[in-house]
N, CA, C and O of each residue as an XYZ file, in Angstrom:
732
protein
N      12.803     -7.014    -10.831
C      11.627     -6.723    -10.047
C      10.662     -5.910    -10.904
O      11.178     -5.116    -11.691
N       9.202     -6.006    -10.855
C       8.429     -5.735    -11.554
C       7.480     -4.904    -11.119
O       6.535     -5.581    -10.713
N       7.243     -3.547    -10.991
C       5.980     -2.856     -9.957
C       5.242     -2.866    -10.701
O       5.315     -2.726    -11.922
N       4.071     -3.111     -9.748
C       2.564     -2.466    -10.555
C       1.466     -1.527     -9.591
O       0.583     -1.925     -8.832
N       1.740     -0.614     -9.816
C       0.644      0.057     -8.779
C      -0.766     -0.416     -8.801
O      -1.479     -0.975     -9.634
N      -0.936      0.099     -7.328
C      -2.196     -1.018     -6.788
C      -3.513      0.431     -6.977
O      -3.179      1.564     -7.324
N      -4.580      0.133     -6.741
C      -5.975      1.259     -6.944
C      -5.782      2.351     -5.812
O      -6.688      3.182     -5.746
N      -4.834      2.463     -4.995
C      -4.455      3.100     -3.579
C      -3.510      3.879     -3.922
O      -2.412      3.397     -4.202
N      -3.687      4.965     -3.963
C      -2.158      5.525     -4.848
C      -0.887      5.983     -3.516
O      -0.972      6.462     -2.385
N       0.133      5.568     -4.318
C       1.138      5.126     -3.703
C       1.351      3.286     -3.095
O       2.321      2.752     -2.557
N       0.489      2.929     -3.339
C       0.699      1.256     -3.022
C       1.152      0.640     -4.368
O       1.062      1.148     -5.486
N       1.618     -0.466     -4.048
C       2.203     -1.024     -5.065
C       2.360     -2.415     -4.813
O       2.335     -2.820     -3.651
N       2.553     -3.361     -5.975
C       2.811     -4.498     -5.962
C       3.916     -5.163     -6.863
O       3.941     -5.169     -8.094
N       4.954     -5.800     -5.870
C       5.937     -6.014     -6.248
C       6.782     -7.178     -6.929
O       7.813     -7.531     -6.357
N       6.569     -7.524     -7.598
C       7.193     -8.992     -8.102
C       8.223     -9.228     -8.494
O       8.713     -8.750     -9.517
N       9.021    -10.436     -7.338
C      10.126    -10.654     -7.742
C      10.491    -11.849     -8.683
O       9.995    -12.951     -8.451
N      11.378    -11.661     -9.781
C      11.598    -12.870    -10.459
C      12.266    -13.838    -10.258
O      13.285    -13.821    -10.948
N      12.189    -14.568     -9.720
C      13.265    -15.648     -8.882
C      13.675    -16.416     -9.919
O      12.736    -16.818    -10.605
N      14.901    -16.808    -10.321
C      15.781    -18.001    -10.593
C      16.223    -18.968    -10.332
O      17.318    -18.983     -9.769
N      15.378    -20.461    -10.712
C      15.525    -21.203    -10.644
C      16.650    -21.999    -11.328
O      16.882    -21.726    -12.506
N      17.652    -23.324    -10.482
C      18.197    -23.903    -11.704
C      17.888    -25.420    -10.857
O      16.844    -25.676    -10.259
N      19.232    -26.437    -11.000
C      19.051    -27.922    -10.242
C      19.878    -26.694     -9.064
O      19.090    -25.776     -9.291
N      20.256    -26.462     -8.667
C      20.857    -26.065     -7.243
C      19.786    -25.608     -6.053
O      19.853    -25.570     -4.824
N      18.786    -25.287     -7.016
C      17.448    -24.401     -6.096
C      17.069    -23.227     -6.746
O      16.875    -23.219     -7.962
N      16.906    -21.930     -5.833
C      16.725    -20.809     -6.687
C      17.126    -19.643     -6.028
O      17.608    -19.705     -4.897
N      16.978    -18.605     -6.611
C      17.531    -16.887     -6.036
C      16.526    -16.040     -6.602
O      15.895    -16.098     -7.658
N      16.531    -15.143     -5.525
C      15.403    -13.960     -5.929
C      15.837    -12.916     -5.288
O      16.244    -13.168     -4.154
N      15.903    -11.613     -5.687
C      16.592    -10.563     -5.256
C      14.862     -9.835     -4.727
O      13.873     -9.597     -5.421
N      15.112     -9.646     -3.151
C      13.989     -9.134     -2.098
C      13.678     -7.665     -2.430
O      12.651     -7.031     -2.667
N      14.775     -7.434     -2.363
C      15.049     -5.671     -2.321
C      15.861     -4.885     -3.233
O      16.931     -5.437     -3.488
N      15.660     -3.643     -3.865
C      16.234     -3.407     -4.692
C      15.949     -1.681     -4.425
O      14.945     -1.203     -4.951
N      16.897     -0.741     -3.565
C      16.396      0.570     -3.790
C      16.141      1.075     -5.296
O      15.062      1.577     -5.611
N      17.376      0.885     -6.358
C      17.578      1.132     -7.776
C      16.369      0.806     -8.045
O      15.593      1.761     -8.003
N      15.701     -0.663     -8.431
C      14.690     -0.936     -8.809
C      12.892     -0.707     -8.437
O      11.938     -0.826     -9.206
N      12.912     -0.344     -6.972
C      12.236      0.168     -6.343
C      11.842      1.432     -6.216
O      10.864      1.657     -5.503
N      12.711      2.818     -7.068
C      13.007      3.845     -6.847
C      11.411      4.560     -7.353
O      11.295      5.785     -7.399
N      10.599      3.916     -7.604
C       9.426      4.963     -8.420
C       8.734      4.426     -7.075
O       8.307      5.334     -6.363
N       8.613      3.603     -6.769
C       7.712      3.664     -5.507
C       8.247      4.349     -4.384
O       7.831      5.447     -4.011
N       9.288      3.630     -3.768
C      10.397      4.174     -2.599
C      10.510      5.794     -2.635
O       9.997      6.496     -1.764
N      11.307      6.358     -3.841
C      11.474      7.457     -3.697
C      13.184      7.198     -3.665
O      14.061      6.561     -4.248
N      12.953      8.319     -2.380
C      14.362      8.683     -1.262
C      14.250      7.833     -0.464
O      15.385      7.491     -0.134
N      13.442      7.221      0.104
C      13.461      7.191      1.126
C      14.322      6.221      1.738
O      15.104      5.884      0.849
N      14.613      5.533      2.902
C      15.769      4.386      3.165
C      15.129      3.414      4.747
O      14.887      3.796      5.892
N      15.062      2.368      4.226
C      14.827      1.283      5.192
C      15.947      1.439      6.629
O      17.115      1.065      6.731
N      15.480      1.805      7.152
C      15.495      1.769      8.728
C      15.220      0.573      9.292
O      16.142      0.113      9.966
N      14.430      0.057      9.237
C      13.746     -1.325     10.355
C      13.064     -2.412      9.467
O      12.188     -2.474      8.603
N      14.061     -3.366     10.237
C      13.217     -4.743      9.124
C      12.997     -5.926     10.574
O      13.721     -6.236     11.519
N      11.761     -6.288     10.175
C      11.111     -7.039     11.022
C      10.548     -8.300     10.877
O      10.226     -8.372      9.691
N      10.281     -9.238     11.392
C       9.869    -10.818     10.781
C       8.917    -10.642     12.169
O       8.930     -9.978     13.205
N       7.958    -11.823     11.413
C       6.592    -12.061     12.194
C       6.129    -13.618     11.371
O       6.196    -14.052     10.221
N       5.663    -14.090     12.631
C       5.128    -15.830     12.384
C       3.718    -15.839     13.075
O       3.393    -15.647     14.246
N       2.975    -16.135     11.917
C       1.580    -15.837     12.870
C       1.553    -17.873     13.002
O       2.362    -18.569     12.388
N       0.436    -18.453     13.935
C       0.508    -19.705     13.845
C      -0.238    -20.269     13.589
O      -0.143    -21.410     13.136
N      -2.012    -19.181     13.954
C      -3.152    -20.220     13.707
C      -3.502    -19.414     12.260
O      -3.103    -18.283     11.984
N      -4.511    -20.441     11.243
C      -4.922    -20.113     10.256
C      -6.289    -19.501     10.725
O      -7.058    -20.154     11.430
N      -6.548    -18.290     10.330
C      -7.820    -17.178     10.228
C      -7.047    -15.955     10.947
O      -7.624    -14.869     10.896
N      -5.844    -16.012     11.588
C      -5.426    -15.168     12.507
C      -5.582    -13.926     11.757
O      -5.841    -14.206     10.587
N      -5.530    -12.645     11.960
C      -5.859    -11.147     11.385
C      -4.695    -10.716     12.769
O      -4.696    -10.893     13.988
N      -3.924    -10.176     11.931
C      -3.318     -8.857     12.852
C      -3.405     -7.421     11.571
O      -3.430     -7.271     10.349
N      -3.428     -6.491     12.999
C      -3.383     -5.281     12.374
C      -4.926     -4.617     12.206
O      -5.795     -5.430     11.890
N      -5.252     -3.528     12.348
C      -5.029     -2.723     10.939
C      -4.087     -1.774     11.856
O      -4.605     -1.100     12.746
N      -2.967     -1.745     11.665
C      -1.769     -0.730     12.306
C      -1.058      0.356     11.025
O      -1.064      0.156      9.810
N      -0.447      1.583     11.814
C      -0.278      2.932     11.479
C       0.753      3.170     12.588
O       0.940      2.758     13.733
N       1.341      4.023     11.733
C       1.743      5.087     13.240
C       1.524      6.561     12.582
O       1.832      6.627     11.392
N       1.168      7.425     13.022
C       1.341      8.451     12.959
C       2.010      9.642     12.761
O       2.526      9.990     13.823
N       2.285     10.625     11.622
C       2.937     11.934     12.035
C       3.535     12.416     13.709
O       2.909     12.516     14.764
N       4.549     12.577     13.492
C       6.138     12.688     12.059
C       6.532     11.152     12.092
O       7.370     10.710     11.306
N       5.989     10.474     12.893
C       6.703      8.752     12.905
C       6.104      7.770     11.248
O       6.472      6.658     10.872
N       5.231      8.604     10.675
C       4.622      7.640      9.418
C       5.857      6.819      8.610
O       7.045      7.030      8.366
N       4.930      5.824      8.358
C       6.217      4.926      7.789
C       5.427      4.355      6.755
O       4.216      4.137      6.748
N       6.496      4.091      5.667
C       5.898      3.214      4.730
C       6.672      2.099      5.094
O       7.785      2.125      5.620
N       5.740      0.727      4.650
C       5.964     -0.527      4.858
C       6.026     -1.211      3.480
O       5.275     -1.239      2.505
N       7.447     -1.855      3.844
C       6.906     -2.730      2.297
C       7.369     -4.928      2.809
O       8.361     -5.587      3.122
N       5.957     -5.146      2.589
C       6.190     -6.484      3.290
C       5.732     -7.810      2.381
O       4.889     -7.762      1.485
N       6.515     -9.085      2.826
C       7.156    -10.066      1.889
C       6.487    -11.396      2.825
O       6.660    -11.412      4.044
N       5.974    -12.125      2.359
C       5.836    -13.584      2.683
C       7.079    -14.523      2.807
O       7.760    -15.006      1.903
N       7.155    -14.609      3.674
C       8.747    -15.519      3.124
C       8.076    -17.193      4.016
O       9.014    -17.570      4.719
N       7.149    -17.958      4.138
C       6.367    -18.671      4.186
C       5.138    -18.907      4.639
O       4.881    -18.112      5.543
N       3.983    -19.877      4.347
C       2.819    -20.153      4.136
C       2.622    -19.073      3.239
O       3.456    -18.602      2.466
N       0.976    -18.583      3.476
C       0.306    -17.944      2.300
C      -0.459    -16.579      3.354
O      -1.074    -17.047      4.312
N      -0.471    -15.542      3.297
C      -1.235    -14.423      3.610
C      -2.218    -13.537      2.792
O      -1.831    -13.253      1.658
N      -3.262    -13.120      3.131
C      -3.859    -12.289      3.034
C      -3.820    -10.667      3.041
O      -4.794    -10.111      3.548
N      -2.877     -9.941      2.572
C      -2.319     -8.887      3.020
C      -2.957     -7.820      2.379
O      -2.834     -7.638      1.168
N      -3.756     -6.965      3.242
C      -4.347     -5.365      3.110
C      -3.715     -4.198      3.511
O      -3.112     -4.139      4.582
N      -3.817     -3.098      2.605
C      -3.620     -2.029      2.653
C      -4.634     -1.129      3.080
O      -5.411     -1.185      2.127
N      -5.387      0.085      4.331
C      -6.225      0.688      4.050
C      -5.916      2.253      3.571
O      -4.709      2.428      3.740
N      -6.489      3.372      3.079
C      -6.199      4.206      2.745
C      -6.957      5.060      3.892
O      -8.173      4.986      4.066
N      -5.938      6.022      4.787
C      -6.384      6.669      6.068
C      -6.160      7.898      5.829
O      -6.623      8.740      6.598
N      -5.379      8.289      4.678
C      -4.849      9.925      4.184
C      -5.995     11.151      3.853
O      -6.748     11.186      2.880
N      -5.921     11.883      4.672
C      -6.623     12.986      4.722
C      -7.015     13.722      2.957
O      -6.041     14.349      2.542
N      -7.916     13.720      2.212
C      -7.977     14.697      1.165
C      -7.112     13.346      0.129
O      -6.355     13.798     -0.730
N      -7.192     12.224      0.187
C      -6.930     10.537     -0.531
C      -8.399     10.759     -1.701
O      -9.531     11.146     -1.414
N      -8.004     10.469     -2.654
C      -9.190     10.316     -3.709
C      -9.581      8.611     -3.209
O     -10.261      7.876     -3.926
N      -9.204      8.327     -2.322
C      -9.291      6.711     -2.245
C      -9.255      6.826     -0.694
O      -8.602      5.904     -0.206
N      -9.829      7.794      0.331
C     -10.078      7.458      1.759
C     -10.696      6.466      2.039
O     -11.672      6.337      1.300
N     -10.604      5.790      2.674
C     -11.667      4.762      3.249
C     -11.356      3.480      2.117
O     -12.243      2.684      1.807
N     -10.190      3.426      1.649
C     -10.645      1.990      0.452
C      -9.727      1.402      1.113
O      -8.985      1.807      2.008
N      -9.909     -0.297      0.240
C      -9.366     -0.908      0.833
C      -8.394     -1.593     -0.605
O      -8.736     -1.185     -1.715
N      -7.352     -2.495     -0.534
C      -7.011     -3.571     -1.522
C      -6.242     -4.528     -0.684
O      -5.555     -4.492      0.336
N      -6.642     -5.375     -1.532
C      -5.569     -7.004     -0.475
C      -4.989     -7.638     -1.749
O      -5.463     -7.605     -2.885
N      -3.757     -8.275     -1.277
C      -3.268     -9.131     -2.048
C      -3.034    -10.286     -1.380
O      -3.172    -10.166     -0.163
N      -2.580    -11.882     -1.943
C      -2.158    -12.500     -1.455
C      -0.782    -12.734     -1.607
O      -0.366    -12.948     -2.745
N       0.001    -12.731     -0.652
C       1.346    -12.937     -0.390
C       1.879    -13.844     -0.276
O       1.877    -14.072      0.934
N       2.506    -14.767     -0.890
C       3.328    -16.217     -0.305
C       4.770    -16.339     -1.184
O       5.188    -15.683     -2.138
N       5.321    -17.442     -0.451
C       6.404    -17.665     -1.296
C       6.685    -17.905     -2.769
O       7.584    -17.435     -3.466
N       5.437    -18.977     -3.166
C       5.372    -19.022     -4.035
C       5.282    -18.222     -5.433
O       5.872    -18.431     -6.492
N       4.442    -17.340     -5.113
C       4.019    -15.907     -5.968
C       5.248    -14.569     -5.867
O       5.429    -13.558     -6.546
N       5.926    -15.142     -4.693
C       7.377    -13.867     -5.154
C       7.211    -12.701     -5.170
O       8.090    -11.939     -5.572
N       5.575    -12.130     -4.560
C       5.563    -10.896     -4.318
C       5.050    -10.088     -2.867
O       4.623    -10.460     -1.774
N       5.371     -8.680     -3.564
C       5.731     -7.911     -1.918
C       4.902     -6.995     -2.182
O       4.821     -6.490     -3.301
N       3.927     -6.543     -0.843
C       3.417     -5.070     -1.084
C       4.166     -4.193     -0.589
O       4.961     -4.332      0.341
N       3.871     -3.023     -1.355
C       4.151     -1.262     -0.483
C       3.357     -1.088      0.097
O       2.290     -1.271     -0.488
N       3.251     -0.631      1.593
C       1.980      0.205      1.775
C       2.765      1.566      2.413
O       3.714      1.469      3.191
N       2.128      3.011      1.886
C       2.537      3.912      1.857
C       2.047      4.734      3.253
O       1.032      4.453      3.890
N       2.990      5.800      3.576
C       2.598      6.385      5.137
C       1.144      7.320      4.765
O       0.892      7.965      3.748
N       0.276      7.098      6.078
C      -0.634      7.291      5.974
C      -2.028      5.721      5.752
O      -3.226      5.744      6.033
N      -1.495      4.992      5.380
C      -2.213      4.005      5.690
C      -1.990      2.761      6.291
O      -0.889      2.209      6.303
N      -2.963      2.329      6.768
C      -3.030      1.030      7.547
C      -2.659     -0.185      7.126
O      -2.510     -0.089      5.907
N      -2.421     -1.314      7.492
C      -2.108     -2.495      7.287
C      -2.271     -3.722      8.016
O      -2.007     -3.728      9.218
N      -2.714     -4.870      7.378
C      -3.107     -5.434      8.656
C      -2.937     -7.173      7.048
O      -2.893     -7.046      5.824
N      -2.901     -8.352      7.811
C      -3.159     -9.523      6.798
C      -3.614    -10.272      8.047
O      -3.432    -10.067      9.247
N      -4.463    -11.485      7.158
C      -5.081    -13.049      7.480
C      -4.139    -13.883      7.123
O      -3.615    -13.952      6.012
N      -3.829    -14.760      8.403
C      -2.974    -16.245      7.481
C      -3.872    -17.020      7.196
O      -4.789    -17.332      7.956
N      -3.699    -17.444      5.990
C      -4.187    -18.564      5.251
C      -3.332    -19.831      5.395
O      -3.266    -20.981      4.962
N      -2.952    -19.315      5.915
C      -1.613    -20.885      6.535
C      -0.851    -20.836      7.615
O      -0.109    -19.906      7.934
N      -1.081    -22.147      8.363
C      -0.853    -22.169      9.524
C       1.178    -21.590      9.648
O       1.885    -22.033      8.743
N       1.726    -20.877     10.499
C       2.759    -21.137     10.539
C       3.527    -20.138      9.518
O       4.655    -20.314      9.057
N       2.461    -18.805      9.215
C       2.979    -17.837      8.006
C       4.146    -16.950      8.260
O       4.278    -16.539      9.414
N       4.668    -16.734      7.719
C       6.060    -15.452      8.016
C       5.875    -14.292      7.401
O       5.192    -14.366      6.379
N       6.318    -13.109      7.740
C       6.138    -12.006      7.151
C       7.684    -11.174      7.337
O       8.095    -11.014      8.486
N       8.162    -10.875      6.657
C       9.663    -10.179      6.620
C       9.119     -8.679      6.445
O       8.341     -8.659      5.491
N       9.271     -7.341      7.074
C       8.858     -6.067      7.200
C       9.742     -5.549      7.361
O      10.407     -5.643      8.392
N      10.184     -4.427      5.820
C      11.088     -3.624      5.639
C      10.253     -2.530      5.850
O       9.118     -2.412      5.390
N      11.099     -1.382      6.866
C      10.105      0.072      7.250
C      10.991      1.415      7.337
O      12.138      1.438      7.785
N      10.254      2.583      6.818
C      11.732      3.520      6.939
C      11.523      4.537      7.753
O      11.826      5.716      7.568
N      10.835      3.905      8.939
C      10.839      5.158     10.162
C      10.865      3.523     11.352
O      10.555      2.371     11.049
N      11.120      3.808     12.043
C      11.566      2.913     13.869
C      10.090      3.186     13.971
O       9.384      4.137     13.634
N       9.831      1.857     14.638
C       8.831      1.730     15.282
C       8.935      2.608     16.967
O       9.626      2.407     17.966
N       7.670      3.808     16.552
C       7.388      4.515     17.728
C       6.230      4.188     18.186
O       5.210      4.387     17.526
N       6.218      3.494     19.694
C       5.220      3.281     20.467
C       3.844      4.490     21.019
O       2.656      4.306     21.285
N       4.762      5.775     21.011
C       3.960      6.667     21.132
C       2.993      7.274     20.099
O       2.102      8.101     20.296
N       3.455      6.539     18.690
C       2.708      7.573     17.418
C       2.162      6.260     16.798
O       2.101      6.207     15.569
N       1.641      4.882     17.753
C       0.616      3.769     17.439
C      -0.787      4.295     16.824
O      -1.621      5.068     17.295
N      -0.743      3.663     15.726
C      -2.585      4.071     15.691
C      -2.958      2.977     15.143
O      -2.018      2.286     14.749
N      -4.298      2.437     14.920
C      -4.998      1.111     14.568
C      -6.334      1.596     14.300
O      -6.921      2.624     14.639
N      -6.719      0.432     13.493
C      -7.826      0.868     13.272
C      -8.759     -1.049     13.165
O      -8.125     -2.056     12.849
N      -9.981     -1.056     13.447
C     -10.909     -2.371     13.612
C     -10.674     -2.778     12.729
O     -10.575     -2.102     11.705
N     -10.461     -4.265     12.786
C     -10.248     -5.021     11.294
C     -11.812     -5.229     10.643
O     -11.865     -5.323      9.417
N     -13.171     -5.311     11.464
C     -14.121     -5.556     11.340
C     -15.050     -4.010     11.117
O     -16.260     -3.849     10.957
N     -14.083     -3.150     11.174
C     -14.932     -1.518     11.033
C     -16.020     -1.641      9.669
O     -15.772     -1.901      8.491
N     -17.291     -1.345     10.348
C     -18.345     -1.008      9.105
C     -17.914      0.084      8.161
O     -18.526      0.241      7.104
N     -16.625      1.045      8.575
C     -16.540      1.840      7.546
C     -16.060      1.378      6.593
O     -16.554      1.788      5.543
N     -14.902      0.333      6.464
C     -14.290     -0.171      5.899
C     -14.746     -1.611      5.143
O     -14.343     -1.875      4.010
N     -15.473     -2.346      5.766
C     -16.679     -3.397      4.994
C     -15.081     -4.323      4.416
O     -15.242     -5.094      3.470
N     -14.388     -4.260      4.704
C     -13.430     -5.641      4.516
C     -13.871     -7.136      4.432
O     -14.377     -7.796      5.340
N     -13.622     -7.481      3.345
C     -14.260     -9.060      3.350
C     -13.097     -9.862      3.737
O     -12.521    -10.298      2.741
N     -12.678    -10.128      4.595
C     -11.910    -11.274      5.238
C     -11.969    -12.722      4.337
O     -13.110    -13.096      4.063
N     -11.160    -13.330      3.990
C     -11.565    -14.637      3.047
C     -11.961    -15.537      4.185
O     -13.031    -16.139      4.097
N     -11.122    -15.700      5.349
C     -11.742    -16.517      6.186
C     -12.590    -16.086      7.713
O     -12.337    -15.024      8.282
N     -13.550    -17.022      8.217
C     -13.447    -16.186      9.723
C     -12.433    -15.699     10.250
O     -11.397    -16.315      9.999
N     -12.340    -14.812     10.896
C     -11.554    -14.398     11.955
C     -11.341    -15.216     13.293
O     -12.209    -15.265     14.165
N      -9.998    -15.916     13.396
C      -9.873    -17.078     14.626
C      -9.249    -16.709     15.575
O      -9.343    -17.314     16.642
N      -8.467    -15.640     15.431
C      -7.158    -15.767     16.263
C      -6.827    -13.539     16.097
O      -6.279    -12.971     15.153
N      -7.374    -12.926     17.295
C      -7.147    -11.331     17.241
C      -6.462    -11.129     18.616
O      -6.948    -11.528     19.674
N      -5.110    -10.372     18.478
C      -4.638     -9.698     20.156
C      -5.727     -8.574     20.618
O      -6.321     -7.691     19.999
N      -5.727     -9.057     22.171
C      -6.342     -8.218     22.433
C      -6.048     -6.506     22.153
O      -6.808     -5.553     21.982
N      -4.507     -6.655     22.204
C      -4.484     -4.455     21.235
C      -5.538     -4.368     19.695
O      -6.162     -3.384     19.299
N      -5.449     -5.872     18.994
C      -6.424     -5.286     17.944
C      -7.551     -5.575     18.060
O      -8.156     -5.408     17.001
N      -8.451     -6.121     19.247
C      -9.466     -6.038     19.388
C      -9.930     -4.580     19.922
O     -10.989     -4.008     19.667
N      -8.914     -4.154     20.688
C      -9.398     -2.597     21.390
C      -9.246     -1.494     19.954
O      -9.680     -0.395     20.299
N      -8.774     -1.468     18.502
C      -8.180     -0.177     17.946
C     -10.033      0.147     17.983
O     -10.901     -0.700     18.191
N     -10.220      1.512     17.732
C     -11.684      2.230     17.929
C     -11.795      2.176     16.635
O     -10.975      2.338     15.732
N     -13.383      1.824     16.654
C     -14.021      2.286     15.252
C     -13.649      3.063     14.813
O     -12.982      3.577     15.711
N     -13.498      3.936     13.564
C     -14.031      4.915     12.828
C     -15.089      5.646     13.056
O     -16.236      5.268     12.817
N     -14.697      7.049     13.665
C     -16.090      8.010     14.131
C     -16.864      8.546     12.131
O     -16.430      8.719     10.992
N     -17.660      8.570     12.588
C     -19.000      8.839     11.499
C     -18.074     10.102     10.520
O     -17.989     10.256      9.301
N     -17.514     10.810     11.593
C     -17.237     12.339     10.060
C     -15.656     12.215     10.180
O     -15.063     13.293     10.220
N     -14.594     10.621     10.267
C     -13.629     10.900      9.832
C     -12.890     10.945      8.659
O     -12.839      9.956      7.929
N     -12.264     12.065      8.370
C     -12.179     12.695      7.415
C     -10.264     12.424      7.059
O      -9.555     13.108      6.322
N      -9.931     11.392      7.756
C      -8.565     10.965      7.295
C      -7.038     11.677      8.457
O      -6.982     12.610      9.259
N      -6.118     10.749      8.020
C      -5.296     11.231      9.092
C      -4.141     12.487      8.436
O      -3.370     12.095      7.560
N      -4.100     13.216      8.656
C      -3.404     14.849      8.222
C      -1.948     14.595      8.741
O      -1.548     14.043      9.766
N      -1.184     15.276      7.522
C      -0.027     14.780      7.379
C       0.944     15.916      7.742
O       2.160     15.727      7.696
């Protein structure tokens, strides 16, 4: 596995080297050992799969909040995604930024996104999967979101937007003097 940190500090991008032979192939997903400059200590708690179905769909920009913050580190395991990180960390030399990668099977790689920021992807293909390794439980009470369309954030979406739940149509703008989420 190969990291490369992303312009978001603490994000990262992960590439796995898969092995091919005539049988098919193998790729090792996860690796605390190998993962350890990003990860840390820390230890996967909750792993989650998600199938979005229509192409333009956007879920997210989701968070949870202090003491529930979690870092996410998430994998395409089919079609092709659009996957963003935002930076929401209070006193972040990089508040308010954004980076996306694209995620698919093909490309064999995974983002980090680190606690304190948001996350959210576009399928670019109908029928996409997302495998979500997380090291805090999803707490309903310490939800936070943020507009996928927020002017603070000026996100260029590759495609229209086709397909939003109504929870991420409701997350609230960004008020004018926010100054990041405090840890």
């Amino acid at each position: 596995m190969k990291l490369t940190p992303l312009p978001i500090p603490g994000a990262a991008r992960v590439q796995s080297e898969p092995f091919a032979d005539h049988r098919g192939a193998f790729a090792r997903l996860f690796c605390t050992e190998a993962l350890a400059e990003a990860i840390g200590a820390r230890h996967v708690v909750q792993i989650n799969h998600s199938r979005t179905s229509a192409v333009g769909a956007v879920r997210g920009l989701h968070f949870q909040h202090v003491p529930h913050a979690e870092m996410k580190l998430v994998r395409c395991l089919r079609g092709r995604v659009w996957d963003v990180v935002v930076d929401l960390r209070a006193g972040s030399p990089t508040l308010l930024q954004w980076h996306a990668e694209e995620l698919s099977p093909g490309n064999a790689r995974m983002m980090v996104i680190p606690e304190g920021c948001a996350h959210g992807f576009q399928a670019l293909e109908a029928d996409s999967e997302l495998l979500y390794l997380h090291t805090a439980p999803y707490t309903p009470q310490a939800e936070g979101g943020v507009r996928h369309d927020d002017p603070a954030l000026a996100i260029r979406w590759p495609l229209p937007v086709a397909d939003l739940s109504a929870r991420d149509r409701s997350h609230p703008l960004l008020s004018a003097g926010f100054a990041g989420l405090h840890a």
